[in-house]
C-alpha positions in Angstrom: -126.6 -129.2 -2.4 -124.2 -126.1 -1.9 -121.8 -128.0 -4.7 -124.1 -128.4 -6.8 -125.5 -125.0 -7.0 -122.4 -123.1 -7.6 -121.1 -125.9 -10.4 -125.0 -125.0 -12.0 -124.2 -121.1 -11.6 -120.6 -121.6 -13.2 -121.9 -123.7 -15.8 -124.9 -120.7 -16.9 -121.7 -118.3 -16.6 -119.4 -119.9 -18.5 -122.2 -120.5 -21.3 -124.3 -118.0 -20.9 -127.1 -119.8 -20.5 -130.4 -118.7 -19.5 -131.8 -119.8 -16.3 -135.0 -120.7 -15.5 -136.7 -121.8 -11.7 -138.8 -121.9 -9.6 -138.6 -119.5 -6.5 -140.8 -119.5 -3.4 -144.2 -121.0 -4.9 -146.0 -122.3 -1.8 -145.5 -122.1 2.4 -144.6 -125.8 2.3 -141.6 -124.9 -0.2 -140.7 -121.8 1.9 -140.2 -124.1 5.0 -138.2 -126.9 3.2 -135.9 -124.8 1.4 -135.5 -122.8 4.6 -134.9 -126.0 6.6 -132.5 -127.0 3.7 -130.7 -124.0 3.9 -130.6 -123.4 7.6 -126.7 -123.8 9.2 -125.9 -126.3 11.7 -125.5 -122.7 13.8 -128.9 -122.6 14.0 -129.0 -119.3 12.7 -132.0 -117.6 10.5 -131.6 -119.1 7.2 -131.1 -117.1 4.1 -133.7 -116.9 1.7 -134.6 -118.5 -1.8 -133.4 -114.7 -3.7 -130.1 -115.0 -1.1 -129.5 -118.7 -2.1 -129.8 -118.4 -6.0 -127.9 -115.4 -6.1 -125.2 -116.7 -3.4 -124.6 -119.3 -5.8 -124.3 -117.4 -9.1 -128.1 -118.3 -10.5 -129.7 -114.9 -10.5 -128.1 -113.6 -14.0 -130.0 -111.6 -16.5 -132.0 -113.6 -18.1 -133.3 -116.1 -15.5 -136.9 -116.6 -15.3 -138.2 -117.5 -11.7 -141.7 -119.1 -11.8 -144.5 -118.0 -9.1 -142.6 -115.8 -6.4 -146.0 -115.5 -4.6 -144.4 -116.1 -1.1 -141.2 -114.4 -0.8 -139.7 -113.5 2.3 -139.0 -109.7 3.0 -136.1 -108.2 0.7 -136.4 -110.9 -2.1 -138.5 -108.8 -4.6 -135.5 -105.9 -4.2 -132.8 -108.6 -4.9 -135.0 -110.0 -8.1 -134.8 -106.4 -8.9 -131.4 -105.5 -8.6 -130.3 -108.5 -10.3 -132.4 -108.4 -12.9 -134.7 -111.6 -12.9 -137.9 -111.7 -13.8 -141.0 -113.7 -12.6 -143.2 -115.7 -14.7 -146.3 -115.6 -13.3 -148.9 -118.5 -13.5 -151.8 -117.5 -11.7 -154.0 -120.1 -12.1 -151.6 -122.5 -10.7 -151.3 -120.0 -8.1 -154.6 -120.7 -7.5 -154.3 -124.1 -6.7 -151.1 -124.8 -5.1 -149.2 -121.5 -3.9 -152.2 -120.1 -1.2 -152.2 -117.1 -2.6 -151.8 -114.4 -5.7 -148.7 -112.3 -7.0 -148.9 -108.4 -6.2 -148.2 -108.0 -9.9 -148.9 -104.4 -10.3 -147.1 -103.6 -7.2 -144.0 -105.6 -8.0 -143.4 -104.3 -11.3 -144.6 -100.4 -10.5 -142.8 -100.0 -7.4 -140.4 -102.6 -6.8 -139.3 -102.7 -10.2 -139.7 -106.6 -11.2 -139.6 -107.5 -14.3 -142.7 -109.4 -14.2 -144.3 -112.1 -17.2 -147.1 -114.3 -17.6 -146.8 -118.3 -17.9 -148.9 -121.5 -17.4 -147.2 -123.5 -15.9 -147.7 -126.9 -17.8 -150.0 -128.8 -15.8 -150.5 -126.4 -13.1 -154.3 -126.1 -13.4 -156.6 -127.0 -15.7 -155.3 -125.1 -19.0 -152.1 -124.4 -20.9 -153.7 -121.8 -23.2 -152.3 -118.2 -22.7 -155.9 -116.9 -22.9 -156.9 -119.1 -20.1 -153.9 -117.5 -18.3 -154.3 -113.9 -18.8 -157.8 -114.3 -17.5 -156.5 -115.7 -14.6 -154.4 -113.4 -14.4 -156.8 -110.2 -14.2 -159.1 -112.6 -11.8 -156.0 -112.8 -9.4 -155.7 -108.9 -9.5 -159.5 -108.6 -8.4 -158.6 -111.1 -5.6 -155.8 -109.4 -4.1 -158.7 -106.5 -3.9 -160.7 -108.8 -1.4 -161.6 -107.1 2.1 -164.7 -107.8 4.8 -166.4 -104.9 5.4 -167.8 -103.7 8.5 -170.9 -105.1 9.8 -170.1 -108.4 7.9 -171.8 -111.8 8.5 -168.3 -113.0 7.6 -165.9 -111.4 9.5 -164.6 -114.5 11.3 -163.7 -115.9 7.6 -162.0 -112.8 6.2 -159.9 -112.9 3.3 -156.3 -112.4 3.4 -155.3 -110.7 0.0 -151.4 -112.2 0.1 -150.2 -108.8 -0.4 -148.6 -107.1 2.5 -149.5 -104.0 1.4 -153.1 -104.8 1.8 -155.0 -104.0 4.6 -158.1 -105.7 6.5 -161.1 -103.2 7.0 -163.7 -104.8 9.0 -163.3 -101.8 11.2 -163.4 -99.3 9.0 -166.2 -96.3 10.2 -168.0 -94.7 7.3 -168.8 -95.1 3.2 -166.2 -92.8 2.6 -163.5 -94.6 4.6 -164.1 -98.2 2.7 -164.6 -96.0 -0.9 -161.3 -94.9 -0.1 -160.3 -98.3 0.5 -161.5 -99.9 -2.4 -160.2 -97.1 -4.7 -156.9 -97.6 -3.0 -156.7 -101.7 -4.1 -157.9 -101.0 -7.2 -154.9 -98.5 -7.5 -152.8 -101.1 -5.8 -153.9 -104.3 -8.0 -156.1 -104.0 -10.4 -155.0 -105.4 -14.1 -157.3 -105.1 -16.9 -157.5 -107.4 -19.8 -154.8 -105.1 -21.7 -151.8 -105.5 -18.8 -153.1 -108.9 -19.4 -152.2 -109.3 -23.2 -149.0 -107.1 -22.3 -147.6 -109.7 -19.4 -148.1 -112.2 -22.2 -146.0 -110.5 -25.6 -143.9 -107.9 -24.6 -143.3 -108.5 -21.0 -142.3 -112.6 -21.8 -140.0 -111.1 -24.7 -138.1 -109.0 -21.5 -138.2 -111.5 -18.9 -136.3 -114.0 -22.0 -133.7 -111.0 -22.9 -135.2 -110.9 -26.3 -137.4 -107.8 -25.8 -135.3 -105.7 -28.9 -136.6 -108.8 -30.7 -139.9 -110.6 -30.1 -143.1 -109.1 -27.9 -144.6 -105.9 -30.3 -145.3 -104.9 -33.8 -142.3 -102.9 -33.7 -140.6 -102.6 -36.7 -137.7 -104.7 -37.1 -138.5 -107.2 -34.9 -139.4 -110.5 -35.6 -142.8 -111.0 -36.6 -144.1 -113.8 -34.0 -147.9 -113.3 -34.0 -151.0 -114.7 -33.5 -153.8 -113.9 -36.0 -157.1 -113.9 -34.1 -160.7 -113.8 -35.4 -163.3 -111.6 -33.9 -166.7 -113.1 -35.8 -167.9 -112.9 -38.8 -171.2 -113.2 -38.9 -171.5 -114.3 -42.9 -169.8 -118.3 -41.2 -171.7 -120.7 -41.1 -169.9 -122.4 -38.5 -170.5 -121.7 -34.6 -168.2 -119.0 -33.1 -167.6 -118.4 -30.0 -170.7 -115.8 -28.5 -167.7 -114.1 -27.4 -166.9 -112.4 -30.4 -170.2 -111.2 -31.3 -170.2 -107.5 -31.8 -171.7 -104.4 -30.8 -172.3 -101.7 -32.9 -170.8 -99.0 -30.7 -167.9 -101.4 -30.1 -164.3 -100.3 -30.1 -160.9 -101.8 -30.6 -160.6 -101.9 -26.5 -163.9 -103.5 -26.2 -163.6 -105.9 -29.0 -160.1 -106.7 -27.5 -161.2 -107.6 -24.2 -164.4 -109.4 -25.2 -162.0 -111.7 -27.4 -159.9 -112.2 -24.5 -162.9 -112.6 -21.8 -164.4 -115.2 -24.1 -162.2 -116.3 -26.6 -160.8 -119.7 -27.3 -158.8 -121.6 -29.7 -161.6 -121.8 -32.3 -160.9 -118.0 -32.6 -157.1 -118.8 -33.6 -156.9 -118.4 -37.3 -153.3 -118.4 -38.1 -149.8 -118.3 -36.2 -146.5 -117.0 -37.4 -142.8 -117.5 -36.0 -139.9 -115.5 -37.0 -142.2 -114.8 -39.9 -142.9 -118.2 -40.6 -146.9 -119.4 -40.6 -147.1 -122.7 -39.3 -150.6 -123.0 -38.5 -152.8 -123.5 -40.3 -153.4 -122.8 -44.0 -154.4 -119.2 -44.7 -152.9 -115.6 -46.5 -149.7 -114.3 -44.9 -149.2 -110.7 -43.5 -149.0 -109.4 -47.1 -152.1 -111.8 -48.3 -150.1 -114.3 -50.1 -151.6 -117.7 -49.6 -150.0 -119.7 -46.9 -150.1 -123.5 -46.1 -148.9 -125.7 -42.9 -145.8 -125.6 -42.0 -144.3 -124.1 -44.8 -144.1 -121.5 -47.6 -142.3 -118.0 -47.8 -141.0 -116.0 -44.6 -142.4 -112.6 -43.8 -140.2 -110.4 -41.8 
């Protein structure tokens, strides 16, 4: 209710709390909250961005999961105001009918955007799992029929507006031009992948002076993976495997491509390892749960 949402947005000011929801996930949400929201006037009802922020619920930081179908204007108020989206794609996948405009959302709007999983919203809650999702749904927002198809009548709609169909497109150069401009418009590689997942989830949570880099004097939250050693006896993962003419971007994004929690090694919060046994940052040895701090 009306009452209800202004106590919660007086509550979050008064206490400066964070604020965390989700906004415009799927068309069935759309049309309820519209129909929720509509006056007995009849008149156009406001959106999910007008409604939070009506009611006092679209303070810095306030986290608004999905996004994927907001109504004209929202992204601009999300903007101005300050709140970020997590975005979950492979839930997205499933339930929302479509993907998040990511790179044109946070290069031209201006949207602080992140990266989540949202729980049970697919079949994974690992972050690797999501950043791959994440670059897949960047390479499906590029989807287009092109002329001459056998499958025009079942032609993808990208979900971004800014997207164009181009069955009718008239030479090689025209869809070249069209492909090059997607990828311009969408594309994320596995690196704006591992960045929507550290540094852009420590600015979306106001803690981005804190958490989300190497930098120094920030915490050091960090996760300490392996890429092969071949000396193990134990199976690794294939994807970690290395080339010989393989660089640090290479070896990152094979990692992340292929990766999986047999290539976690150790994890640290606010300088504290807590899983599992192994040397610190410095090389002192570390056990469970416990032992010195590094900072």
């Amino acid at each position: 209710s009306a009452q209800l949402l202004t106590g919660l947005g007086a509550l979050a000011e008064k206490h400066g709390c964070p604020i965390q929801s989700h906004l415009s996930e799927s068309p069935d949400e759309v049309a309820l909250s519209a129909q929720l929201a509509t006056s007995a006037s009849g008149k156009l009802s406001p959106t999910d961005a007008q409604v939070f922020e009506t009611h006092g619920l679209l303070r810095a930081p306030c986290v608004l999961a999905h996004a994927v179908q907001m109504r004209e204007g929202e992204p601009e108020i999300l903007a101005r105001t300050g709140a970020a989206i997590a975005h979950c794609p492979l839930s997205n996948f499933f339930f929302a009918a479509g993907a998040l405009p990511v790179r044109h959302l946070t290069q031209v709007v201006g949207v602080d955007v992140a990266l989540g999983t949202d729980v049970a919203g697919g079949y994974s809650s690992s972050m690797l799992s999501a950043m791959r999702a994440a670059v897949i749904a960047s390479k499906a927002l590029q989807f287009r029929t092109r002329q001459g198809s056998a499958f025009a009548n079942f032609q993808c709609h990208s979900g971004s507006e800014e997207a164009t169909q181009t069955a009718g497109l008239a030479s090689p150069e025209d869809e070249a031009a069209e492909e090059a401009r997607l990828r311009e418009l969408h594309n994320l590689e596995h690196v704006d992948a591992l960045y929507l997942a550290t540094q852009a989830g420590a600015n979306a949570l106001g803690l981005g002076d804190k958490l989300g880099s190497f930098q120094v004097g920030k915490e050091f939250d960090a996760v300490l993976l392996r890429a092969g050693d071949p000396s193990r006896s134990e199976p690794w993962p294939h994807a970690v495997r290395l080339a010989q003419n393989e660089g640090p971007r290479e070896l990152l994004e094979r990692t992340l491509a292929l990766g999986d929690d047999r290539n976690v090694v150790q994890v640290w919060v606010a300088g504290r390892a807590l899983f599992p046994q192994g040397p610190g940052p410095g090389g002192e040895a570390q056990g469970r749960g416990g032992g010195q701090n590094y900072t």
